[in-house]
Each structure stands twice: as C-alpha cells, then as structure tokens.
KOLTORVO-283774 format. One record per residue (C-alpha): residue number from 1; y negated, x negated, z; residue in one letter. Coordinates in nm, 2 decimals, always signed. Each point is the difference from the previous one (the first is absolute). Layout:
BEGIN
@k = NUM north = Y east = X up = Z r = A
...
END
This chain:
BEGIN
@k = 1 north = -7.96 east = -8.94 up = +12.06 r = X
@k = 2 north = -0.39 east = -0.07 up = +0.04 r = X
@k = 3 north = -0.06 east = +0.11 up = +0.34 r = X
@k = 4 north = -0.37 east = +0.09 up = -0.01 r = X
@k = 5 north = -0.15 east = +0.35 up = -0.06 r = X
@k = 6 north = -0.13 east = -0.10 up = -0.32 r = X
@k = 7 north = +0.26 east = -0.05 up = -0.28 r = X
@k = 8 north = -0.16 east = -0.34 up = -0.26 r = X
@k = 9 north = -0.06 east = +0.19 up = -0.35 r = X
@k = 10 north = +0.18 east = -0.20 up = -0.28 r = X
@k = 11 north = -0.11 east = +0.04 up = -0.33 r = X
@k = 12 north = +0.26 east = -0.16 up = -0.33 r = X
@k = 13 north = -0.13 east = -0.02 up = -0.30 r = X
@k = 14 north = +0.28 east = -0.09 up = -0.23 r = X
@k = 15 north = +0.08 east = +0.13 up = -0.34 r = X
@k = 16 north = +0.34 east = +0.04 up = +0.03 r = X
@k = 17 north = +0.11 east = +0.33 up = +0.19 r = X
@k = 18 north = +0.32 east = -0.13 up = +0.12 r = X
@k = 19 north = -0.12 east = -0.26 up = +0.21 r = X
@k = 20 north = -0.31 east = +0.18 up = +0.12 r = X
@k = 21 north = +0.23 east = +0.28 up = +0.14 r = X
@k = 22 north = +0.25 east = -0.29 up = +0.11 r = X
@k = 23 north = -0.32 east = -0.12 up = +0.22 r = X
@k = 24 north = -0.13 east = +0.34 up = +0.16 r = X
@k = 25 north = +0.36 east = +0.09 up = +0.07 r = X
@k = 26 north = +0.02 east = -0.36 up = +0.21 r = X
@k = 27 north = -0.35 east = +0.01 up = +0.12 r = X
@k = 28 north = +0.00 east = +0.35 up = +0.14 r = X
@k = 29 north = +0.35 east = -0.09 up = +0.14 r = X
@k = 30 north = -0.17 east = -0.29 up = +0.17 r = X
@k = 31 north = -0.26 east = +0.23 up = +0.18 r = X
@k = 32 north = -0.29 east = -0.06 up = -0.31 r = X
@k = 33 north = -0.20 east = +0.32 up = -0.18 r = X
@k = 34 north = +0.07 east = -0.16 up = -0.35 r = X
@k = 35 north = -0.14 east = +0.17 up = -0.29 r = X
@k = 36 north = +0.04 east = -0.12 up = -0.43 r = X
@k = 37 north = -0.20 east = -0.04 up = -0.29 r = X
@k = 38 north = +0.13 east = -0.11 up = -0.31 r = X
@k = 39 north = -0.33 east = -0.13 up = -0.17 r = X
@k = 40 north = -0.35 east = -0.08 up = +0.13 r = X
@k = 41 north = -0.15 east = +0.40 up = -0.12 r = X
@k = 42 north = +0.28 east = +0.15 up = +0.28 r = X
@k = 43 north = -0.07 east = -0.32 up = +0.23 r = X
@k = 44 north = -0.40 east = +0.09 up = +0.01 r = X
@k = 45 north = +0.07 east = +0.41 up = +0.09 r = X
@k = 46 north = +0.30 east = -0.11 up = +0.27 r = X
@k = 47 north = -0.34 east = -0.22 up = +0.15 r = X
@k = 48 north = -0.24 east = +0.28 up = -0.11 r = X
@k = 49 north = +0.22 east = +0.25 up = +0.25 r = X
@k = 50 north = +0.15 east = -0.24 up = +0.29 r = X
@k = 51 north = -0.08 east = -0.29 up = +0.21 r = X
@k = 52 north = +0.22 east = -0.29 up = -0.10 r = X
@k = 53 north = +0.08 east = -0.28 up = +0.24 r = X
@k = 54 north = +0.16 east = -0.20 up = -0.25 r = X
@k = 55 north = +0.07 east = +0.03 up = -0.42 r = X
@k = 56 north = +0.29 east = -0.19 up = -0.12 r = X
@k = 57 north = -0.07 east = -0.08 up = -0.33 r = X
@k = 58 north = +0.21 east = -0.08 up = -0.32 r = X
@k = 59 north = -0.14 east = -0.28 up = -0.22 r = X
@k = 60 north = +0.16 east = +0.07 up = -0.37 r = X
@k = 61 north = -0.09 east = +0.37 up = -0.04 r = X
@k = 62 north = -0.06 east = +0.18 up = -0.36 r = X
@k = 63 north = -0.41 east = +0.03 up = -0.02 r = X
@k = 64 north = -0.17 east = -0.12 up = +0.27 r = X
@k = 65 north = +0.16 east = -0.23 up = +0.14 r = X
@k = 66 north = +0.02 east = -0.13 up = +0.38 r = X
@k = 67 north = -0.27 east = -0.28 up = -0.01 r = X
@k = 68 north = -0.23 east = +0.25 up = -0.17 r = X
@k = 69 north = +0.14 east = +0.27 up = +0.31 r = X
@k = 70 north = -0.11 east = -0.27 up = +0.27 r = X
@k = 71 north = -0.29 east = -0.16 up = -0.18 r = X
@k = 72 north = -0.17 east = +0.39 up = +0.00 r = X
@k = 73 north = +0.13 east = +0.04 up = +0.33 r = X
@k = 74 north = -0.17 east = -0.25 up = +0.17 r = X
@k = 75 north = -0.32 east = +0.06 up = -0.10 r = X
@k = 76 north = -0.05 east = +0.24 up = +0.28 r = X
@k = 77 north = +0.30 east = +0.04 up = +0.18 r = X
@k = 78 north = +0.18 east = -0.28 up = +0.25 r = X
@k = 79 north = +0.31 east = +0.25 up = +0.02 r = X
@k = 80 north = +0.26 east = -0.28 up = +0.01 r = X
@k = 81 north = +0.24 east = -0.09 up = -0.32 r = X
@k = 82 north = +0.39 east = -0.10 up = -0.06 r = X
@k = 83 north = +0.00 east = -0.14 up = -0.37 r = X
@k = 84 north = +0.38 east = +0.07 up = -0.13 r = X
@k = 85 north = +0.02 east = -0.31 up = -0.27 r = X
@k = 86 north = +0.25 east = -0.08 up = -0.28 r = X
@k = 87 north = +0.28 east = -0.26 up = +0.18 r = X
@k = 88 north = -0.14 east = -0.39 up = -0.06 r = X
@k = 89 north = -0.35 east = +0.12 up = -0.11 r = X
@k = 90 north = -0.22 east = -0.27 up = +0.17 r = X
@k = 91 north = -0.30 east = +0.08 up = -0.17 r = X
@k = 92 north = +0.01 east = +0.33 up = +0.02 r = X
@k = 93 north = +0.06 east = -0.03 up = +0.40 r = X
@k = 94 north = -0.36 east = -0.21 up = +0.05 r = X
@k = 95 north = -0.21 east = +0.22 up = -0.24 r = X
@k = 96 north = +0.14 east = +0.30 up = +0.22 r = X
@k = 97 north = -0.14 east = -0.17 up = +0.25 r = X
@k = 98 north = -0.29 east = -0.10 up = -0.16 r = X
@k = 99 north = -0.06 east = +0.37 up = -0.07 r = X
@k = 100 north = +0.06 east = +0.09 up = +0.35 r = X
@k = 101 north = +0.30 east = +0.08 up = +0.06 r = X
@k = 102 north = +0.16 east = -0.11 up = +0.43 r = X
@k = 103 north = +0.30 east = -0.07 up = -0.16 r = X
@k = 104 north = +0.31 east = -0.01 up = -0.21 r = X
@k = 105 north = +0.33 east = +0.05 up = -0.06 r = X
@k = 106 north = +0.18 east = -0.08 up = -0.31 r = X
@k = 107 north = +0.23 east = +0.27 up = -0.19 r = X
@k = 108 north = +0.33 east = +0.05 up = +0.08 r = X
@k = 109 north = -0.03 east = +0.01 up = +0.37 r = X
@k = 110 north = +0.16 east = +0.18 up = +0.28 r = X
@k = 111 north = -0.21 east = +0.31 up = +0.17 r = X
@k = 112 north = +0.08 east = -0.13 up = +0.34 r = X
@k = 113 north = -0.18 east = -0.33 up = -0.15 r = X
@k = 114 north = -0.32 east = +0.23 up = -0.12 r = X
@k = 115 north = +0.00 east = +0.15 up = +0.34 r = X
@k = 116 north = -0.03 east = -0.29 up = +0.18 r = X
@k = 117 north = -0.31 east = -0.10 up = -0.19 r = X
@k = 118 north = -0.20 east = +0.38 up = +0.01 r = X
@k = 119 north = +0.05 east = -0.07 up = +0.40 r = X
@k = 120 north = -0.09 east = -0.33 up = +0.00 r = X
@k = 121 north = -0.37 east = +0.08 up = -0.20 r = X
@k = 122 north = -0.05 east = +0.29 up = +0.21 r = X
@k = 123 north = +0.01 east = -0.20 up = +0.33 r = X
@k = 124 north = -0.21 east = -0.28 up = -0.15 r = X
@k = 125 north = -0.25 east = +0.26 up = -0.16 r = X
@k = 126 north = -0.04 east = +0.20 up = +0.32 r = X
@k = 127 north = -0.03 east = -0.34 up = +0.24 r = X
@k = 128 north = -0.12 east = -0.34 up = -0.02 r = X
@k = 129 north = +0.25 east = -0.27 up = +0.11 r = X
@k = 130 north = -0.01 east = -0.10 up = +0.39 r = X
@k = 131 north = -0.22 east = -0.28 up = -0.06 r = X
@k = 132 north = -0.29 east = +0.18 up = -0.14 r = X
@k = 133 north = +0.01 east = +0.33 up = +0.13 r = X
@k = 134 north = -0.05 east = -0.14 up = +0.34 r = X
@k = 135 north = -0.35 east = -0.11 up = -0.10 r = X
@k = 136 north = -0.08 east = +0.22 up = -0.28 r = X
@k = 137 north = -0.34 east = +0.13 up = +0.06 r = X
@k = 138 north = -0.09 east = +0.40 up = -0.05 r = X
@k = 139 north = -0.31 east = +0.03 up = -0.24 r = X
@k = 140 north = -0.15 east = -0.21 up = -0.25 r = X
@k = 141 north = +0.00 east = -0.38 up = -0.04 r = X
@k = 142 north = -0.24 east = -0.14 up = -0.21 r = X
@k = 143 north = +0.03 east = -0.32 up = -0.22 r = X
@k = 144 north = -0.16 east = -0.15 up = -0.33 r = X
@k = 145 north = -0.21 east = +0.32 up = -0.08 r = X
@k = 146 north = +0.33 east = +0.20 up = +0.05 r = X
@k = 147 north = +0.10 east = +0.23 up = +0.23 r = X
@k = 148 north = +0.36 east = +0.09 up = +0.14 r = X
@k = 149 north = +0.05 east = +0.36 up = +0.11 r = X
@k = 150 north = +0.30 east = -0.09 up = +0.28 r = X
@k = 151 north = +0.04 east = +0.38 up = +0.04 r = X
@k = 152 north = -0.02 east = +0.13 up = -0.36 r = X
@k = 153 north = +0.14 east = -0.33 up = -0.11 r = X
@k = 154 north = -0.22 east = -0.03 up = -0.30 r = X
@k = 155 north = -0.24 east = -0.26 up = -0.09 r = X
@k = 156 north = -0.41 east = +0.10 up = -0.09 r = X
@k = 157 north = -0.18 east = -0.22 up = -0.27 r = X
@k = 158 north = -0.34 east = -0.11 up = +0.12 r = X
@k = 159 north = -0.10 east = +0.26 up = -0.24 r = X
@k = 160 north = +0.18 east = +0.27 up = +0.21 r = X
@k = 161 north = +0.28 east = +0.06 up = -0.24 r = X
@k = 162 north = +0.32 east = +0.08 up = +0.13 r = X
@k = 163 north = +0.30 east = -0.27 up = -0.10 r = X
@k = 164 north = +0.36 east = +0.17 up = +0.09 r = X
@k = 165 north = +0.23 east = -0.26 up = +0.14 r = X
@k = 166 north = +0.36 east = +0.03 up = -0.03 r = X
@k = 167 north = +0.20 east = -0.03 up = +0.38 r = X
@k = 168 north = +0.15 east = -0.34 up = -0.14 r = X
@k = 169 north = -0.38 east = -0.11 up = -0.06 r = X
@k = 170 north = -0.17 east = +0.11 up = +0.33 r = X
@k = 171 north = +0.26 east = -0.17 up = +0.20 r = X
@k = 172 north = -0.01 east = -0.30 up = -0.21 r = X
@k = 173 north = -0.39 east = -0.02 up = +0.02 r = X
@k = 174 north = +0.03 east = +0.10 up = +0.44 r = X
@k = 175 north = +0.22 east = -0.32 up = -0.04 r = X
@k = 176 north = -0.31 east = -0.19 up = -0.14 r = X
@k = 177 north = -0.25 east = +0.16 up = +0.21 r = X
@k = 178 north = +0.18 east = -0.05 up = +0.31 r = X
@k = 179 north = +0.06 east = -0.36 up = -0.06 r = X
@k = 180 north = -0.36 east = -0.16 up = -0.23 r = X
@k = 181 north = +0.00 east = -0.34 up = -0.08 r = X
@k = 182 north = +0.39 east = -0.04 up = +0.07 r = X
@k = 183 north = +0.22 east = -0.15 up = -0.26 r = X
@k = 184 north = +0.26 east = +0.28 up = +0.00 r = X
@k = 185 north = +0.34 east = -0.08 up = -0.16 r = X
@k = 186 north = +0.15 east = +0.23 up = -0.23 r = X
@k = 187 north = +0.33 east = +0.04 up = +0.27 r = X
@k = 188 north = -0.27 east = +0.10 up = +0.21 r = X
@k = 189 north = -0.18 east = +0.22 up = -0.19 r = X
@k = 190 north = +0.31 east = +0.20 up = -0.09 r = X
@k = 191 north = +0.09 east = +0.00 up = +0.35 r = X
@k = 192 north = -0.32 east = +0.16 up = +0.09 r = X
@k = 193 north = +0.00 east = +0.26 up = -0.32 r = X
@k = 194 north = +0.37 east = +0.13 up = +0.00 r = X
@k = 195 north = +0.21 east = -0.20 up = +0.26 r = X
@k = 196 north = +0.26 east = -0.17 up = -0.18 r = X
@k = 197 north = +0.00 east = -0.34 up = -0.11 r = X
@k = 198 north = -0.05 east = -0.12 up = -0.37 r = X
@k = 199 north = +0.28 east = -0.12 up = -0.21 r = X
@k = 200 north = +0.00 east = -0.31 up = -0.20 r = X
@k = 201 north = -0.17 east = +0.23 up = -0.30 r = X
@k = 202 north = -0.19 east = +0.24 up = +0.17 r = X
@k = 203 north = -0.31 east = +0.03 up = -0.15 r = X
@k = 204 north = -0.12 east = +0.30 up = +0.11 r = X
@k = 205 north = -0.24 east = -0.14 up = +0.28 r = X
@k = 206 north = -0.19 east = -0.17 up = -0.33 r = X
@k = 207 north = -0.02 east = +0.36 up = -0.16 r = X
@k = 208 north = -0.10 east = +0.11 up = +0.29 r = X
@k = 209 north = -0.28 east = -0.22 up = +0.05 r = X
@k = 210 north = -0.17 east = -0.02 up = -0.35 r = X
@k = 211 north = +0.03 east = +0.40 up = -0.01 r = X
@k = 212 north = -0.19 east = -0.04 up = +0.36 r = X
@k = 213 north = -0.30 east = -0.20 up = -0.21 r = X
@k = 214 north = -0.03 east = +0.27 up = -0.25 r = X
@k = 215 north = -0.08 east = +0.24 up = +0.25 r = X
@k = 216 north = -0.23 east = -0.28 up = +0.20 r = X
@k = 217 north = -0.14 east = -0.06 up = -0.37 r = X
@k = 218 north = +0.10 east = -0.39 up = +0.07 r = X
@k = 219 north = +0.02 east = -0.19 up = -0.30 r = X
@k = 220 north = +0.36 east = -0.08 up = -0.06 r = X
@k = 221 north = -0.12 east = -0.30 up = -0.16 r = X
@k = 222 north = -0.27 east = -0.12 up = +0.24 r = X
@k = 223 north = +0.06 east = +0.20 up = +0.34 r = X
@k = 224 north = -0.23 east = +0.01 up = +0.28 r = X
@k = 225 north = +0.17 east = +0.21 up = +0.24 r = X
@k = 226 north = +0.36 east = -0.11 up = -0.05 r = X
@k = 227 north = +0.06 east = -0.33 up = -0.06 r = X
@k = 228 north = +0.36 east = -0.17 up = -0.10 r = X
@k = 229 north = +0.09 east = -0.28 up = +0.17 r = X
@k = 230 north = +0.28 east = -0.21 up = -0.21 r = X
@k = 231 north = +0.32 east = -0.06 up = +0.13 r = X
@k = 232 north = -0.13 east = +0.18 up = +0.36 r = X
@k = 233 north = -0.09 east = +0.39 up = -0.09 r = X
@k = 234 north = -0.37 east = +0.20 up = +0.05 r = X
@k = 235 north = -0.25 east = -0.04 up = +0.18 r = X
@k = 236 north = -0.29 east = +0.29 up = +0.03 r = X
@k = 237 north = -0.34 east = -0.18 up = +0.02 r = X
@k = 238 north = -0.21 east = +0.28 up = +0.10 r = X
@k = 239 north = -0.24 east = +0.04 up = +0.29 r = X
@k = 240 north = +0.06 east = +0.37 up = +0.17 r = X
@k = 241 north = -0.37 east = +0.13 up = +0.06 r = X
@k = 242 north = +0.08 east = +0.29 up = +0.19 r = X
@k = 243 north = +0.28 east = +0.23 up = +0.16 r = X
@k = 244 north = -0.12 east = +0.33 up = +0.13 r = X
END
C-alpha cells in the first residue's frame, strides 16, 4: 500500500477493455488511483480533467496509435510513459524510446511485473540518483547559448523558447552537466539515469543520448555538445557559463 497522503494517478491507455480493467482492478488494489482510455480522443479528456503521474500506454492500438500518443505527448508534457510492446518487437522498443517513452515492457506480462516498473519511474522522475542530487544546483545553469531551468526542468533556446525535456533527458543531460569534459561510459551513464546496469543489448542509453541532441539542436552527424567516444562512451564538451 503507498503510504503517502497522495495516491500516484495511473493513466492505461489500451484498447482492449479486458486488460485495462484487469490493470485498474490491480493498480487500485496496489494503493494507485488508476484511471482507462481506450484510444487517444478518451486519453486527451482523462488529461484534460486529472493530473496524471504516469500514462501507461499501448503501442498497437486501432487509429492513433501509441508512438503517435507519445510523439504528441511530448511536445509539452514530461508526464512520464510505460510503452506496452508486441513480445520480440526490438524496433518498435527503441523508436518508443526514441519517441519518448521511460520505458517498456513487452506484451504478455505479469501486472506485478508492470507495477514494479510505474514505481520504479516515479522514484527516478521525482529524484535524481544519490550521486547528482547531492550537488544538483537550484536555478539555472547556463551552457552553449542554452539554458537549463534545474527547477522547472526545461531547457530555454537562446531565442527564449521553451524546449520540454522528458525526466529520462534532464537526468541524462544533469549527468553531462555535472561531469563536462569526462568520457562517461554508457554503464555509467545508465547508472546515473535510471540505476540499473545495461545488459549486453541495451541500447537505450544511445536513444537516450541522440534524442538529448535533438533537443540541444546538436547535429547527430557532426555534434558539438555531445561527442561519442568509440569503444569508451560520451563525453559533453561544453563550457558551463553560468549557474544562478
């Protein structure tokens, strides 16, 4: 049972009605609000009329589908996402991630499974790990004609334009901005972003990082700010201006 005051607000968007009542039934049993949406229009009034903590999300849905869902959602919202993906999918795992999405889990799976992951990216989208909270600065840190709002956690384009950042992406770039001109493996990295360690596949820190230099507007091809380092991991070449 969650044992603070205020009860983490699940949203499912699933098409099928069995398993989204399969979910809120566990979920609520589990001490969560949980509330369903069978298709994006029903997703957008549930968010319309109630703060969501958390949205998990079904990939293969009639219309629009889930990418779509989380590629919309993130234009303005940092609200963190479970992609539900067809078993053995690969592809459609990293482009959710691409999209997005703080992670995965592939279909069939056991609820006790999908609750394990909605309380793992609340605790890592309400704190930094250890090793950067202690020195995370309150304000604004400056760096290549950006500017990192540590208390909004957004970025602000020399031109003043707001850039949402997912909680995966902030915590990835505090990892960069705490450490400049440090070769940082990609164990570490994922260490710092989610605390677990990679498996031999785990490409996730890589989706991570070139969605990180869209939002930086870092050339994938040429980068500037985030530079890969072969056989080694990233390394973030900027010089931070200012923090205030």
């Amino acid at each position: 049972m969650n044992d603070r005051q205020h009860r983490d607000h699940i949203l499912v968007v699933d098409d099928d009605a069995e398993i989204r009542q399969l979910l809120k039934t566990y979920l609520e049993k589990h001490g969560l609000r949980a509330s369903t949406a069978g298709n994006g229009v029903a997703m957008r009034e549930v968010l319309n009329t109630s703060n969501i903590d958390l949205i998990v999300l079904d990939l293969m849905m009639p219309g629009e589908d889930g990418l779509s869902l989380c590629r919309k959602l993130r234009v303005d919202s940092n609200t963190p996402i479970i992609m539900l993906t067809a078993l053995g999918e690969e592809t459609d795992k990293i482009v959710g991630l691409e999209m997005g999405a703080d992670d995965y889990l592939s279909k069939p799976f056991n609820p006790r499974e999908l609750l394990a992951r909605i309380n793992s990216v609340l605790r890592r989208a309400r704190i930094l790990p250890d090793s950067v909270a202690q020195s995370e600065p309150r304000g604004k840190i400056r760096f290549a004609g950006l500017t990192l709002d540590t208390v909004a956690r957004h970025l602000i384009s020399a031109e003043g334009i707001v850039v949402p950042l997912s909680g995966g992406e902030y915590r990835l770039l505090r990892a960069f901005l705490d450490r400049p001109n440090r070769v940082l493996s990609r164990d570490q990295l994922l260490e710092l972003v989610s605390g677990k360690e990679a498996g031999p596949f785990d490409r996730s820190i890589d989706v991570q990082v070139g969605r990180l230099r869209k939002r930086l507007g870092d050339d994938s091809r040429e980068p500037r700010l985030i530079k890969t380092v072969r056989s080694a991991g990233y390394v973030f070449t900027a010089n931070i201006e200012a923090q205030s």
